[in-house]
TIDOKE-406409 format. One line per 4 residues: their letters; for each residue x, y, z of C-alpha. Coordinates in nm, 4 decimals, always signed. Example, Ala and Ser with C-alpha at 12.3 -4.5 7.8 and 13.67 -1.06 7.14 Angstrom:
<pts>
AS = +1.2300,-0.4500,+0.7800 | +1.3670,-0.1060,+0.7140 .
</pts>
This chain:
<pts>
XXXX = -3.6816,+0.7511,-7.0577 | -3.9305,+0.5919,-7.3022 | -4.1307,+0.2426,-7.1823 | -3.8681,+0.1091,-7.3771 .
XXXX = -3.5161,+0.0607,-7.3328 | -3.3292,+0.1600,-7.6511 | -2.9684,+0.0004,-7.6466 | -2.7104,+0.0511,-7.9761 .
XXXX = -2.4875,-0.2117,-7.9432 | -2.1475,-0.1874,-8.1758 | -1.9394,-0.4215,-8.3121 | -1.8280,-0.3494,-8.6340 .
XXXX = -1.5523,-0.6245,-8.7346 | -1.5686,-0.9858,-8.8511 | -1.8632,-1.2066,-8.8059 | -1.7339,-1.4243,-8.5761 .
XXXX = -1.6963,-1.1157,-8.3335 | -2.0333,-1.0361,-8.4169 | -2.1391,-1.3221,-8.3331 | -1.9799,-1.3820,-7.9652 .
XXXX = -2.1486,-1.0388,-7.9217 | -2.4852,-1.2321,-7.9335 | -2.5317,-1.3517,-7.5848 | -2.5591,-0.9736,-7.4438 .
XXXX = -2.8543,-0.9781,-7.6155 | -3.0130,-1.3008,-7.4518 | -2.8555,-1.1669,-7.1301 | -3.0529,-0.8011,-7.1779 .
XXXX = -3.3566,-1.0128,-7.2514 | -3.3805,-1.1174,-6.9107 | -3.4546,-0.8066,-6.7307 | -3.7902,-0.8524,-6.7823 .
XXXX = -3.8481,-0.4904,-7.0091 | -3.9226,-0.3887,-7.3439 | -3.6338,-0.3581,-7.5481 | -3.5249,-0.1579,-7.9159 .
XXXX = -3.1851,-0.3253,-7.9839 | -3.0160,-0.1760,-8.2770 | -2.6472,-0.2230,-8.3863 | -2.3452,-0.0899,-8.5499 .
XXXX = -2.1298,-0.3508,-8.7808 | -1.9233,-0.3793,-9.1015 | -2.0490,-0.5111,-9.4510 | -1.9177,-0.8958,-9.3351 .
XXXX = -2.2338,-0.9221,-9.0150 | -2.4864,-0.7266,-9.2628 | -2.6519,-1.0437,-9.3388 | -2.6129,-1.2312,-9.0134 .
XXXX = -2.7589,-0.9607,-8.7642 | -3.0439,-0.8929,-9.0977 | -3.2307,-1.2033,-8.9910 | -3.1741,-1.1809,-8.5616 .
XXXX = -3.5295,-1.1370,-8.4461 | -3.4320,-0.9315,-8.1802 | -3.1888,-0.7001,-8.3894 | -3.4704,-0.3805,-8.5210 .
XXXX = -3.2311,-0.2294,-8.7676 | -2.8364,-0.2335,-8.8214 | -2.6169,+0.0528,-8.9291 | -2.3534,-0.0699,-9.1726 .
XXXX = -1.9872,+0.1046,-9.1193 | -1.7597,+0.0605,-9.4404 | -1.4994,+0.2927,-9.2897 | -1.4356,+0.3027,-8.8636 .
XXXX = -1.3085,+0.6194,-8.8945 | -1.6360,+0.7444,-9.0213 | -1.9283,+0.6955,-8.8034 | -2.2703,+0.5960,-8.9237 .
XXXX = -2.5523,+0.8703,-8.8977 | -2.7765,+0.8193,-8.5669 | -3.0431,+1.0551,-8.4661 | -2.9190,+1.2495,-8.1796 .
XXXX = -3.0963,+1.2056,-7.8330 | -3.2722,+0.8796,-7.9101 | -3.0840,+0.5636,-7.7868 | -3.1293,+0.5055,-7.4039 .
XXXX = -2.7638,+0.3156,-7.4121 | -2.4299,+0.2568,-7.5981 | -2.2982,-0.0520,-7.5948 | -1.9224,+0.0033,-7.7600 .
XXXX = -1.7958,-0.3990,-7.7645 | -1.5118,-0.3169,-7.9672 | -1.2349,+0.0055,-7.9621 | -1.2230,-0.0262,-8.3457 .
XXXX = -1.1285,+0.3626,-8.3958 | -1.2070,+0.6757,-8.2342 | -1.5089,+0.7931,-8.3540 | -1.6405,+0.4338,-8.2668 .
XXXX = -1.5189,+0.4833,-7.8837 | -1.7027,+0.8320,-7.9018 | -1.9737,+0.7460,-8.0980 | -2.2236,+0.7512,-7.8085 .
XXXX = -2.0757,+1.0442,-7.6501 | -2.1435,+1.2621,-8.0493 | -2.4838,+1.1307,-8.0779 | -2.5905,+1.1685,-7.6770 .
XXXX = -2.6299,+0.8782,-7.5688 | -2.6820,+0.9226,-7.1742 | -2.5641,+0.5423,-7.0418 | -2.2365,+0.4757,-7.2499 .
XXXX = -2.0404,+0.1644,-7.1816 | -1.6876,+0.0462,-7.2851 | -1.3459,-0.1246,-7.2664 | -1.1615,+0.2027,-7.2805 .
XXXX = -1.1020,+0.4453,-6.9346 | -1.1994,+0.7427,-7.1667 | -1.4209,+0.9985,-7.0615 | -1.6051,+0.8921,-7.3599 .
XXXX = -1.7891,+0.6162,-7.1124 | -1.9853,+0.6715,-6.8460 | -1.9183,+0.2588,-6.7706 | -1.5489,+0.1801,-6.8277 .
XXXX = -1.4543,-0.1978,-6.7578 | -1.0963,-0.3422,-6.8301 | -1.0552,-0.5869,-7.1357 | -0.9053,-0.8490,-6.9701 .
XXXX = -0.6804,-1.0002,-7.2217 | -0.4325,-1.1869,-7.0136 | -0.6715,-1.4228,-6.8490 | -0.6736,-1.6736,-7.0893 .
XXXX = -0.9454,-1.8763,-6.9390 | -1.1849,-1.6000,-6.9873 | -1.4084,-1.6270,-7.2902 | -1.4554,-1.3088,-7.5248 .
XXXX = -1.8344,-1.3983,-7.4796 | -1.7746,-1.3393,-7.0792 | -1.5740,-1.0539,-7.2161 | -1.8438,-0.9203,-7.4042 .
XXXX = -2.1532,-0.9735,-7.1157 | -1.8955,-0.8566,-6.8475 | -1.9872,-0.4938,-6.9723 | -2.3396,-0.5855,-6.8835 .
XXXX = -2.2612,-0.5324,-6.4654 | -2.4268,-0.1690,-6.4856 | -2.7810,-0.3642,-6.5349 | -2.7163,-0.6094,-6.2297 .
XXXX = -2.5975,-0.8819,-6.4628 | -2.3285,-1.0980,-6.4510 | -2.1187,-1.2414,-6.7251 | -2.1956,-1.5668,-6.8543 .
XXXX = -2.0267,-1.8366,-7.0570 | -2.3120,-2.0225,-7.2762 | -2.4330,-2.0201,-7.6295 | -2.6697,-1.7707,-7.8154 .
XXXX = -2.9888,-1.8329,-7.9793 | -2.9791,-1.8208,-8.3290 | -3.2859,-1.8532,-8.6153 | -3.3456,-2.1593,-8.7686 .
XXXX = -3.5609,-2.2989,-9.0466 | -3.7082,-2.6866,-8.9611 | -3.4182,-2.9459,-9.0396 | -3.4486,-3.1210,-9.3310 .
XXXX = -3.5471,-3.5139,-9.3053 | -3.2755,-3.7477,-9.4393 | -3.1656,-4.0885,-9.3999 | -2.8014,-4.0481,-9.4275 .
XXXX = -2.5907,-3.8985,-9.1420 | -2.4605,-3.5644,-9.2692 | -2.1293,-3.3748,-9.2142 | -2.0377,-3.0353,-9.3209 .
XXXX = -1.6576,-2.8934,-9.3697 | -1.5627,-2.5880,-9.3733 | -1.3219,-2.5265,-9.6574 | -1.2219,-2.1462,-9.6851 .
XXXX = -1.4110,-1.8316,-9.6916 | -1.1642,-1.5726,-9.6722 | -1.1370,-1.5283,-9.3510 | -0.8683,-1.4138,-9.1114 .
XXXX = -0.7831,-1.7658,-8.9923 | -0.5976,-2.0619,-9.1309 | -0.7985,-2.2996,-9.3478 | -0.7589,-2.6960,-9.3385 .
XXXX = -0.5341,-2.7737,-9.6646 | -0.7074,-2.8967,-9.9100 | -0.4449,-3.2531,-9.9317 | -0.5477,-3.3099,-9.5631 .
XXXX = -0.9321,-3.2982,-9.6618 | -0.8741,-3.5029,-9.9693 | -0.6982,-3.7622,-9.7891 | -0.9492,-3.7482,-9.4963 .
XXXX = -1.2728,-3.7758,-9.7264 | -1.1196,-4.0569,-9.9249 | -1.0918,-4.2763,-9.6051 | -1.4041,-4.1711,-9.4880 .
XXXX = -1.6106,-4.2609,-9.7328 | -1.4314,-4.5919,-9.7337 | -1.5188,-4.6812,-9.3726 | -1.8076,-4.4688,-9.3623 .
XXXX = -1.9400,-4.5355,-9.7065 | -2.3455,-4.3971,-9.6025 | -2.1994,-4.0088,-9.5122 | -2.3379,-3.7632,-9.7065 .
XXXX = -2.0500,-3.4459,-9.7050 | -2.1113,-3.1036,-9.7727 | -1.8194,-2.8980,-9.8985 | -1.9234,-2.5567,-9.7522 .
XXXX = -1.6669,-2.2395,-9.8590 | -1.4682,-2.1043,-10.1246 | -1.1951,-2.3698,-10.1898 | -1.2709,-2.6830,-10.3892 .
XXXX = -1.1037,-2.9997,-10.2760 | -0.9543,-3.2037,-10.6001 | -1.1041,-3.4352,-10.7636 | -1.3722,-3.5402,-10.5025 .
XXXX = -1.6302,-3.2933,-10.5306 | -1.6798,-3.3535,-10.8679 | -1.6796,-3.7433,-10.9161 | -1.8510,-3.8767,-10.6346 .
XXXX = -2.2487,-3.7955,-10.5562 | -2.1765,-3.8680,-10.1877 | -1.9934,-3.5160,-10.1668 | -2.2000,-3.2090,-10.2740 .
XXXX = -1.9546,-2.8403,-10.3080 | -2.1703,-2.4990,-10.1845 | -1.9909,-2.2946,-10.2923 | -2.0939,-1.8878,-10.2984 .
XXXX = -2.3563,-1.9257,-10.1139 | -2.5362,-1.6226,-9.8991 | -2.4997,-1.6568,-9.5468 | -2.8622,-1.7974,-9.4641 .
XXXX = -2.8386,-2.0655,-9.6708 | -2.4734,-2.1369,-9.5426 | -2.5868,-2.1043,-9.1920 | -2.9204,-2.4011,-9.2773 .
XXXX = -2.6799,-2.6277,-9.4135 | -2.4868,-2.6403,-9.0870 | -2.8008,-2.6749,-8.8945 | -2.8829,-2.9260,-9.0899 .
XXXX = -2.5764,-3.1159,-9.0572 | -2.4919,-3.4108,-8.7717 | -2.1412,-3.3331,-8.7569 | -1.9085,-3.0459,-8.9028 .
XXXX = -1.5363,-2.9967,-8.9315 | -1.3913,-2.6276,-8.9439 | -1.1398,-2.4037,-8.8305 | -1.1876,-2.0802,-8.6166 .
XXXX = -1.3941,-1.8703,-8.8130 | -1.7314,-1.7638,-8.8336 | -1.9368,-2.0240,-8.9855 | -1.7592,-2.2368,-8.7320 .
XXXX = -1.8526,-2.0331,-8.4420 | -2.2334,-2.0915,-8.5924 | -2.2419,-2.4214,-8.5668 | -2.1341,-2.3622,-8.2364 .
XXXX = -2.3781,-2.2179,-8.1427 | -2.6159,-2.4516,-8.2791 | -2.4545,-2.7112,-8.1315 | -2.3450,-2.9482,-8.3695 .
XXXX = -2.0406,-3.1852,-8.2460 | -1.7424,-3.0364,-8.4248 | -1.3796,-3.0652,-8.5202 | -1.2508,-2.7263,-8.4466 .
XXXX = -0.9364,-2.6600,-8.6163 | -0.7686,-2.3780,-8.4446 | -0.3685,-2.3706,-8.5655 | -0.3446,-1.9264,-8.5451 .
XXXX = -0.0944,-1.9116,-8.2159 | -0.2575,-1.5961,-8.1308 | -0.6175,-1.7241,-8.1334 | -0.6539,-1.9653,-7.8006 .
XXXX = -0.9048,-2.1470,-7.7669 | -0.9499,-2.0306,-7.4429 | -1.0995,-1.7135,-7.5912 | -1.2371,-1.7972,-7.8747 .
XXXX = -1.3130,-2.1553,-7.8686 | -1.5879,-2.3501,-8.0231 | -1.9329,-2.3615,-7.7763 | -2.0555,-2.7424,-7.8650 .
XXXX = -2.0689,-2.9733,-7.5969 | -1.9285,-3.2038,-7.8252 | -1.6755,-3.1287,-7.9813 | -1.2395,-3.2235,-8.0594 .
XXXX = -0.9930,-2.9648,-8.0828 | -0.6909,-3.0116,-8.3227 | -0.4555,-2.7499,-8.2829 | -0.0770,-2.7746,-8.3905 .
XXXX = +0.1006,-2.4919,-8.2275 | +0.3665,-2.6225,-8.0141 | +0.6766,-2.7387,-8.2894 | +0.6924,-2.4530,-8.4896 .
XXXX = +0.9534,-2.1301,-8.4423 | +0.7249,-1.8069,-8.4890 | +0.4533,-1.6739,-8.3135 | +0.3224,-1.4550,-8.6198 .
XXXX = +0.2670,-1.6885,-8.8996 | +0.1812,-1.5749,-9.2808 | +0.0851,-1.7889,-9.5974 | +0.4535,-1.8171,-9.6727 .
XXXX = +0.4580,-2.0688,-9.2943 | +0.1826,-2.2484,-9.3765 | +0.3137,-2.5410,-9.5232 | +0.5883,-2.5831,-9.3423 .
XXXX = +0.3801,-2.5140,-9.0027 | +0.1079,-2.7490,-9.1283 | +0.3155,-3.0672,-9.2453 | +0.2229,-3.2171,-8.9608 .
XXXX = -0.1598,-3.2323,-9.0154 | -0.2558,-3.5391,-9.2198 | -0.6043,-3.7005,-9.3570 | -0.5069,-3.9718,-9.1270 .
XXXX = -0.5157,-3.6941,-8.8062 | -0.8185,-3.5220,-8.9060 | -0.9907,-3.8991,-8.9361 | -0.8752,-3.9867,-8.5866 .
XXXX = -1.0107,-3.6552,-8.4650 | -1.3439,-3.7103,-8.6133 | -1.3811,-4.1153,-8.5093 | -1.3043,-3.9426,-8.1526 .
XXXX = -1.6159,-3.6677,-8.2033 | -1.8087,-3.9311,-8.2826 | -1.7388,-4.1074,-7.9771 | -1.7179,-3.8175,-7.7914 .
XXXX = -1.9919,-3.7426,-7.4841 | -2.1374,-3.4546,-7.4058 | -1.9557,-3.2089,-7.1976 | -2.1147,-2.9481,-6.9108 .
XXXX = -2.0463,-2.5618,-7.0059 | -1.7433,-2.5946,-6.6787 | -1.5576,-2.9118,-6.8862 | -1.6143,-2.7198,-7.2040 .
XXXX = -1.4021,-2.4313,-7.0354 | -1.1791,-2.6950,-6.9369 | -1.0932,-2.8526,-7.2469 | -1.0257,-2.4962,-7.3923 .
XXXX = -0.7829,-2.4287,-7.0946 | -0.6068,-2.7954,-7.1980 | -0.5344,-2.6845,-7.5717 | -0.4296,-2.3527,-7.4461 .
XXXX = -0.1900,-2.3405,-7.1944 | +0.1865,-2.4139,-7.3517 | +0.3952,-2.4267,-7.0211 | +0.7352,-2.4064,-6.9880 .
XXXX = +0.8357,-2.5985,-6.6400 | +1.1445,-2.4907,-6.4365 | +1.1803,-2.8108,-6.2445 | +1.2835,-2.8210,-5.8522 .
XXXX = +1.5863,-3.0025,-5.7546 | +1.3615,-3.3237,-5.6949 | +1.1071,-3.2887,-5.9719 | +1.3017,-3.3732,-6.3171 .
XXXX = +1.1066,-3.6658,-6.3667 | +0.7955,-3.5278,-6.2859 | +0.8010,-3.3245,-6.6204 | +0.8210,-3.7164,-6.8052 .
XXXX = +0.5193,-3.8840,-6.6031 | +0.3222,-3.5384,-6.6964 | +0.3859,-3.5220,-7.0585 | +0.3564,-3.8947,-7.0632 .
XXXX = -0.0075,-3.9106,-6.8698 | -0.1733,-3.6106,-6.9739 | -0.0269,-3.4908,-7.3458 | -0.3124,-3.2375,-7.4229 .
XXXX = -0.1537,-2.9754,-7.1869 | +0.1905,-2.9210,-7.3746 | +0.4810,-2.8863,-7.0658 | +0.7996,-2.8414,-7.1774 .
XXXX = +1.1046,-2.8562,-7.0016 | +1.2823,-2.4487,-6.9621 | +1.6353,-2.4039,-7.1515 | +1.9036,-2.3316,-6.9452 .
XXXX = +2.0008,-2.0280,-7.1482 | +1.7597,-1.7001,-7.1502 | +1.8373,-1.7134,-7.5473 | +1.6667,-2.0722,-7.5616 .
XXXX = +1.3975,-1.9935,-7.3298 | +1.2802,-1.7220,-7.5632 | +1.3024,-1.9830,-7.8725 | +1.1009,-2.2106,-7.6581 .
XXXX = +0.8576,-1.8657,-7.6330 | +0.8577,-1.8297,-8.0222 | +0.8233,-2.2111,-8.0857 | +0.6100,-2.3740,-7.7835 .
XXXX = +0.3724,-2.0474,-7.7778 | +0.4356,-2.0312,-7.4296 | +0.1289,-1.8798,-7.1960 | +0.2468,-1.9596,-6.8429 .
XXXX = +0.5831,-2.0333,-6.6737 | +0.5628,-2.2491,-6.4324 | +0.7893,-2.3898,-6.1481 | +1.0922,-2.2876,-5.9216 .
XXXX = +1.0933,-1.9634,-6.2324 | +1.3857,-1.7127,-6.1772 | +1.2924,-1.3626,-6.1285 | +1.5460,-1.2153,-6.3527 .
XXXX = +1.4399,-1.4992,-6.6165 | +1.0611,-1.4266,-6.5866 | +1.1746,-1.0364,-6.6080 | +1.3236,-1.0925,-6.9191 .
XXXX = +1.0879,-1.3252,-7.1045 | +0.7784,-1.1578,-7.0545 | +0.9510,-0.8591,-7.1137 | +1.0448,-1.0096,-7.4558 .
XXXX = +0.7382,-1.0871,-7.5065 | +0.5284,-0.8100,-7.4237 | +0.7872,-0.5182,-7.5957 | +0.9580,-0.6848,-7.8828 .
XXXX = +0.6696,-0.9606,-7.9740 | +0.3697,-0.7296,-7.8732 | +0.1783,-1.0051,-7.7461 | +0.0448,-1.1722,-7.4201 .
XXXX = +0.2866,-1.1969,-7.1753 | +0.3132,-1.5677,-7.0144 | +0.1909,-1.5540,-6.6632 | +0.4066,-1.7201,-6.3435 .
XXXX = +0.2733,-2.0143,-6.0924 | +0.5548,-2.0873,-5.8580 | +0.4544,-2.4175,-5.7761 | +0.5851,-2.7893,-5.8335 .
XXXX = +0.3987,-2.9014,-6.1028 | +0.1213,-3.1118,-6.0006 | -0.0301,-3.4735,-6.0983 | -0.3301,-3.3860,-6.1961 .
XXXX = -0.3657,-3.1374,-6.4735 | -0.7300,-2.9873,-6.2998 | -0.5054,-2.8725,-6.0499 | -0.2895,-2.6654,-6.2632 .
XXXX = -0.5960,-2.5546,-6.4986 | -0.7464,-2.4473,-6.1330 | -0.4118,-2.2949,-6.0160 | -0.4266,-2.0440,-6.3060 .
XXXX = -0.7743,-1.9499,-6.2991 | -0.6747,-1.8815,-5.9545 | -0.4717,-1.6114,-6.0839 | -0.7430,-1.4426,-6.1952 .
X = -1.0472,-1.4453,-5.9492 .
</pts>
């Protein structure tokens, strides 16, 4: 082996994956050695890993099923963070790559570790540095360092939003950021907003100099008007997950049912979630939903959400966890004989953890599934029942199966965030 350690590190998907792949990188930079970190993406990172000062060079992959071109016998280690296709599992494995480390049990890895999906208090950046164990390291939950240019000096405080940039999640509707910039700039007259993304919002970014549209813009100049910004307002994508990671107090709008925040939640230490997932009957939501699913989100609840950010303090890395555990577990509570009211004083007390009381019919349990987005059953649960609705939900939804706590639900909801993560140590 060479004085240096050569590592190939792939990820070829959206940049927001790209992006939670980051931390290995600060991780590998503490073992104290010289290392050559190259990587594997699609078109979408090309720019983003471009200007990464540790990143040497980048292989772009416009098809999975067709492998870049590496020199044979050079990299030290494979790093395969994501099971796009097969010739990405056995990419390492063609080029010989001796150290090759993955998700899959294939004998394409030397270093197989299990994805661990179902743990829904496990961050895909602790997903992602979990595959780092072969070096001594353990995973870690915690931001990555990014480039910067020096902020800009300004007088005015300065928020960003997010419109649209294509992505694969669920934009804010333009009506609701309309309605919310109007009262804004009524109450907070001295804001100066940036409209970054593809989607104009009517008649305001055009008629009133307090609200400048970027639109088009290439991703370094997107990524210095978020560092430049106070505050910023977007939903789980990307550019989101950037100013994440520069820590700028956000409003993280996260309404995809299959995207918890739990795994893919924002890293600020300030920061409000708003995520409406609970009231609507489908898990698997298209454009055609949208409007129907999103009635519910108003200029009026994205202003309340930001007057809260702005009030908000600054949370430790274990409450940041915490909060991401309280906007994603959707329980559905079998009570015990004496605990019907229990359910009441709950929902009443604590309404950011969504408990819902079970159906007596396995037919309205799974509705409750569909509509609630259930993630853990909880209570004096049935076998059969719990049999059939994860069943459900694993063969005929082909998604997460809710996990079971037998337990009467407790007062406090730490208790029942630390019951589940119990599950799972």
């Amino acid at each position: 082996m060479s004085s240096s350690l050569k590592i190939l590190i792939q990820r070829a998907d959206k940049l927001g994956d790209v992006l939670f792949s980051f931390p290995v990188i600060d991780q590998l930079k503490t073992l104290g050695i010289p290392l050559i970190i190259d990587y594997v993406i699609s078109p979408l990172a090309r720019d983003l890993v471009a200007q990464h000062p540790d990143i040497r060079q980048y292989y772009s992959v416009t098809d999975r099923h067709r492998p870049p071109d590496l020199p044979n016998n050079y990299y030290d280690v494979y790093l395969c963070l994501w099971n796009g296709s097969k010739a990405l599992i056995h990419l390492g494995k063609t080029h010989h790559i001796p150290i090759r480390i993955g998700y899959t049990h294939t004998r394409a890895f030397t270093h197989a570790f299990p994805l661990n999906t179902d743990n829904l208090s496990l961050h895909m950046i602790e997903q992602n540095t979990a595959l780092l164990q072969p070096f001594g390291l353990k995973p870690v939950f915690k931001r990555a360092v990014l480039p910067v240019r020096a902020s800009q000096t300004r007088s005015r405080p300065r928020l960003s939003i997010l419109t649209q940039t294509g992505g694969s999640n669920i934009p804010i509707p333009p009506r609701v950021l309309h309605e919310f910039i109007q009262c804004l700039l009524k109450t907070q007259p001295d804001t100066q907003i940036s409209l970054l993304g593809n989607q104009p919002v009517p008649s305001l970014d055009a008629c009133d100099p307090r609200v400048q549209a970027y639109r088009n813009t290439t991703l370094p100049a997107l990524m210095q008007h978020i560092y430049d910004s106070d505050y910023y307002i977007g939903p789980d994508t990307g550019p989101t997950h950037i100013a994440s990671y520069y820590n700028i107090p956000t409003v993280f709008f996260s309404p995809l049912k299959i995207n918890p925040p739990g795994t893919f939640g924002s890293l600020s230490d300030r920061q409000i979630i708003i995520r409406p997932d609970t009231q609507y009957p489908k898990l698997k939501l298209g454009p055609q939903d949208y409007e129907v699913y999103l009635k519910s989100i108003t200029g009026a609840v994205l202003y309340q959400a930001y007057t809260k950010l702005q009030a908000c303090r600054r949370r430790t890395y274990p409450e940041i966890k915490a909060y991401h555990l309280q906007h994603t577990l959707r329980i559905l509570y079998f009570p015990y004989n004496n605990q019907d009211d229990a359910l009441t004083r709950y929902a009443d007390a604590y309404a950011s953890i969504a408990v819902f009381r079970a159906s007596r019919t396995i037919q309205g349990c799974i509705q409750q599934l569909k509509t609630h987005n259930i993630t853990l059953l909880y209570g004096a649960v049935p076998v059969a029942t719990a049999q059939i609705l994860r069943g459900y939900m694993g063969t005929v939804q082909a998604m997460l199966k809710p996990v079971i706590i037998r337990k009467p639900l407790p007062a406090d909801p730490q208790m029942l965030i630390n019951a589940y993560t119990a599950l799972f140590s």
